[in-house]
C-alpha angles and dihedrals in degrees: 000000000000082000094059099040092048089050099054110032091114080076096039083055091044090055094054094041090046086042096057090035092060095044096050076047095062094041100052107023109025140126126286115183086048098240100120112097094207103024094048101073137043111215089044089047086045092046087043089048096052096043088049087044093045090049093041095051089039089072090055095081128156118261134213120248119240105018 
């Protein structure tokens, strides 16, 4: 467990940081009429934030070194 936890907490990482991301998005930035399907809500724009943070920070992956 510790293996797989140690081996993907860039994405764990991502999820917090998208996560915060979506939710400052929606605070200061937003949507006001409601209209906006993401940015109206919080908890959609806060969910939206952490998937796209997760995915982001899930293409950053160690290498090995030589080939």
């Amino acid at each position: 467990m510790k293996k797989y936890l140690a081996a993907n907490i860039l994405v764990y990482v991502g999820f917090i940081i998208g996560a915060a991301a979506g939710f400052l998005y929606w605070k200061f930035v937003g949507c006001s009429n409601g209209t906006c399907l993401i940015t109206s809500n919080p908890y959609i724009s806060t969910v939206y934030g952490a998937v796209m943070g997760g995915l982001v920070f899930s293409l950053v992956k160690k290498g090995k070194k030589g080939n």
